[in-house]
N, C-alpha and C positions, 0 to 999 in steps of 0.2 A: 477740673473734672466734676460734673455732676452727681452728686450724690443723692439716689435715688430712696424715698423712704418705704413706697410700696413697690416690694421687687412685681406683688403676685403672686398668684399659682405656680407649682412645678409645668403646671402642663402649658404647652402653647399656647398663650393669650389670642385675641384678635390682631390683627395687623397691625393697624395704627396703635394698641398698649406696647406694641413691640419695640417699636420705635427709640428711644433713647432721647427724648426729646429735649430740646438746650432752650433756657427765658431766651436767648436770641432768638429761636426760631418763633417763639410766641408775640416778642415786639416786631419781629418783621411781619408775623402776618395779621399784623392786627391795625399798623401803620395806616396804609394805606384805606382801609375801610373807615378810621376816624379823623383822618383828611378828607376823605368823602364827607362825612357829617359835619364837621365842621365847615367845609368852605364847597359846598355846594356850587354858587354860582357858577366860580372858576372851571368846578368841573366840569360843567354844562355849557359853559361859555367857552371855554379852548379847548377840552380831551371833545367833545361830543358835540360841537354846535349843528345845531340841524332840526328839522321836523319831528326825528325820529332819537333826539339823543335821547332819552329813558331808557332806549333799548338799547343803543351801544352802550352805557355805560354800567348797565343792570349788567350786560355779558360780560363786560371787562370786569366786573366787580366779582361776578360767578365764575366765574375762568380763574379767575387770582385765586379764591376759597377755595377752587378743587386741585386746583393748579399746584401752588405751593406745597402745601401740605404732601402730596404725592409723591412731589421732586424730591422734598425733605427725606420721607420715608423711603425711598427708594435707592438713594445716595448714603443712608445709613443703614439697611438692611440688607445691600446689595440685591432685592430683588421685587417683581412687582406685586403686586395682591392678587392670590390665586383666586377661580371660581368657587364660589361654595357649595357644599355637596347640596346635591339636587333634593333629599329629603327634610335637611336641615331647611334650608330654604323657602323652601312648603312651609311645615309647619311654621316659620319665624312671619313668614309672609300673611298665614292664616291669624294665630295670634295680634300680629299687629292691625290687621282688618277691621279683626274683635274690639281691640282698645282702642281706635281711633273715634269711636262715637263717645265712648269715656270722655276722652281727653277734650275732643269738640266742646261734649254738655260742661264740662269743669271749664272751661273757658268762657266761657257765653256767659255762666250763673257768675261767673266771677266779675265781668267784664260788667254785666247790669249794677251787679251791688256796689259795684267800685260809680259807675256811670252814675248811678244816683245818690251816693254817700258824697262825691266830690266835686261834683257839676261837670264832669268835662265832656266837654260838646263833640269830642274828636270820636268818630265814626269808623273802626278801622276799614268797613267797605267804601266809605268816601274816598281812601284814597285812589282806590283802585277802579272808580264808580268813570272816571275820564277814558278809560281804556277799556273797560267794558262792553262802555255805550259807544264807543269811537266808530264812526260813519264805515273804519278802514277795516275788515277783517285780519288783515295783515295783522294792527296790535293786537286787535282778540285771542287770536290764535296764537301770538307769542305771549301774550300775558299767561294762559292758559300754559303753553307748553313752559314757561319758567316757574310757575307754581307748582307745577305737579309732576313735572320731570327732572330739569336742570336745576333750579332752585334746594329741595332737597335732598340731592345727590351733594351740591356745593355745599351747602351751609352743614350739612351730618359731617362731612369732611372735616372741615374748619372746624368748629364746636365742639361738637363731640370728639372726634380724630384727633384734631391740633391740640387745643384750647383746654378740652377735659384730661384729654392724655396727659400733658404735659404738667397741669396742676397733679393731678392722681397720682403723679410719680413723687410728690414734692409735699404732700399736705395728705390731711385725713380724707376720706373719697366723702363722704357729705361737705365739707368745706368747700373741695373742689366743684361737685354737682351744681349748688349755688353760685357761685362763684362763676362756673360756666353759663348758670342760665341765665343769670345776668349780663351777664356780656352779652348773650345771645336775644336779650331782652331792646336792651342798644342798640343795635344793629338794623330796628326797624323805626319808623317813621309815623309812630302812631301818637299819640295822647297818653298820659299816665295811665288809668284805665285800661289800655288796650294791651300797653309796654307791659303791664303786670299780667292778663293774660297771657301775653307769649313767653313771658318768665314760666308761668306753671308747668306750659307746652314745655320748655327746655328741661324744666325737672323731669317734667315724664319722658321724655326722650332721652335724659341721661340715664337715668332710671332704666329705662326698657333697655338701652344699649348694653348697660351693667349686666343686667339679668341677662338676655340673650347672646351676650359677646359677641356679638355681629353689628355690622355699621348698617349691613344691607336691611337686618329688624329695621332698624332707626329710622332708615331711608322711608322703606314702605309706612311705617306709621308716619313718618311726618309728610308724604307725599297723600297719604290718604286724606289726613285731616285739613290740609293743605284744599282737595279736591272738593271737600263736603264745606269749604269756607267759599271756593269758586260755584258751587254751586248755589250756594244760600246766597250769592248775590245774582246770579244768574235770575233766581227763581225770582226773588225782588223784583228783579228789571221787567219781567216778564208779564207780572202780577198786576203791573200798572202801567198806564200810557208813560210813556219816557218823557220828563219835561224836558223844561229851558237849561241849558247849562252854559259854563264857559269853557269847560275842556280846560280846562288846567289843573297843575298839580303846584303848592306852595307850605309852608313853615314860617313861622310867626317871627315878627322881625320887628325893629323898633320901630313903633308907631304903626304898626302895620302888618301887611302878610306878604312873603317876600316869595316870588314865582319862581318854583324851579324847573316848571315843564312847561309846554305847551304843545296841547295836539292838533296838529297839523288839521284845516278843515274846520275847525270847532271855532266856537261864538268867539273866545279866547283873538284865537290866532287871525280872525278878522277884522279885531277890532283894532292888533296892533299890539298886545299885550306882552314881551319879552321877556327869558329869561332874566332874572335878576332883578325886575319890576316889582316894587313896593306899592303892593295895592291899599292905602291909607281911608276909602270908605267908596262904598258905592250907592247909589242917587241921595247924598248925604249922609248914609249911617255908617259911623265909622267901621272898622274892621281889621281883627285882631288875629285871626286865622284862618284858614281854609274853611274849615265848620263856619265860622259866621258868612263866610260867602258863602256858602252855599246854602245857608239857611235864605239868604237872601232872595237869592237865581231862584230859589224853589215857589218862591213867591208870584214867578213872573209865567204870562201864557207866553205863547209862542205868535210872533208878529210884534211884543212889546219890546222897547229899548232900555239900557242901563246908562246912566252917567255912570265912570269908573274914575276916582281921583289915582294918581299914582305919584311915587317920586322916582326917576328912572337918571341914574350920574347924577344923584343931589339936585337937579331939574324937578320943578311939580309940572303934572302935566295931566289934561284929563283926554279921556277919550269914550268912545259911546259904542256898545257890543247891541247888537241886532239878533235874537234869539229867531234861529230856524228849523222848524223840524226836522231833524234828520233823517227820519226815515217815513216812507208815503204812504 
């Protein structure tokens, strides 16, 4: 039996502190999201091969964070999570509004001084810069609707819900709040710099979740801040002619930067580029991450060409991307 150290309050907690929550249910839902990180290819290569796996596997991965968690709570509490009253809700809603340009600016300033104190070249709107600009409105509007809707509701679940709850019952609630943000720091695909930013994000969302005893606070602030991040790349895009790209998404890998997406349509996906492909340098200069390619591509107008060195099955192999505007 679990021995719980913070019973709480007399009064009814939020749902998810209600919970009873077991380390089993914490290693199960944590499993599969660092199998994700760890062996990417596979995932992209057999759960999701296709044009579009980003997005089947980004929903399989957001379905599991809200998924879980819920089943868990619902099989222990025997019931589901009521509506919240209509004025609590307002205000939690308004509040979190308020603090989300907070939490934005503490991000940003953090994210510069770390960017310049440690060199790192990783850009967290670069990752997201391929599906943005993607020729297809289809990804726009799903990226879009997973940032600020399903993404969210998913991750405040898991995180906060699963992750914090379950430490919070077990450890002192500052031990756990960190503890949570970092994990929740992990979970994304960014550079140190960036990872440390979304760490601060986790405090302040465990933080506001504490104070407000609501998940749905948590939700709206991390869907707000979430919004004013889609938009500050938005406005970028906007601001300037869109260059050359290759439409892909990759992570640093021996000797090189190893592809874990490719968008359908893009310089990428014409030239032949595959998941799982070790991009090792491009028109000779080698290439260590996604940042260094695109510092590269950014170099290029549109009608120029790329030599791309790759190793694809331990094979070297080169191939040549043809930059087209995408839009007239």
């Amino acid at each position: 039996m679990d021995v719980l150290v913070d019973a709480g309050p007399a009064r009814p907690g939020p749902y998810f502190r209600r919970v009873p929550w077991r380390w089993g249910d914490l290693a199960i839902a944590l499993t599969p999201l660092v199998l994700l990180r760890l062996a990417p290819d596979w995932t992209y290569r057999v759960v999701a091969p296709g044009p579009r796996a980003w997005l089947v596997v980004s929903l399989l991965q957001l379905g599991w964070m809200f998924g879980f968690p819920v089943w868990v709570a619902r099989r222990r509490l025997g019931e589901w999570p009521g509506p919240p009253r209509p004025g609590r809700a307002a205000i939690d809603g308004l509040l979190a509004i308020l603090a989300a340009p907070v939490c934005f600016v503490l991000m940003g300033l953090l994210f510069d001084f770390l960017r310049r104190s440690i060199g790192d070249a990783m850009i967290p709107g670069q990752v997201f810069e391929p599906i943005v600009n993607s020729q297809d409105p289809v990804d726009r509007w799903a990226m879009i609707g997973m940032a600020v809707i399903v993404g969210p509701i998913a991750e405040e679940t898991m995180y906060r819900g699963l992750v914090y709850g379950t430490l919070r019952q077990r450890m002192p609630a500052i031990v756990a709040m960190v503890i949570q943000a970092a994990a929740f720091a992990l979970g994304h695909s960014f550079g140190p710099a960036g990872m440390a930013s979304v760490m601060v994000a986790g405090l302040i969302l465990g933080v506001f979740y504490t104070w407000r005893r609501s998940l749905l606070a948590s939700i709206v602030l991390h869907s707000a801040v979430n919004a004013m991040g889609m938009a500050a790349i938005a406005s970028g895009v906007m601001a300037e002619p869109i260059g050359p790209r290759l439409g892909v998404f990759g992570e640093p890998a021996d000797g090189g930067c190893r592809i874990t997406r490719v968008m359908a349509g893009e310089a990428g996906d014409a030239a032949g580029l595959k998941v799982g492909d070790v991009v090792t340098a491009i028109d000779g200069h080698p290439v260590a991450d996604i940042a260094e390619m695109a510092a590269i591509i950014r170099g290029k107008n549109f009608g120029d060409r790329a030599s791309i060195d790759l190793r694809r099955d331990g094979q070297a192999h080169r191939v040549e991307a043809e930059f087209r505007p995408c839009r007239e």
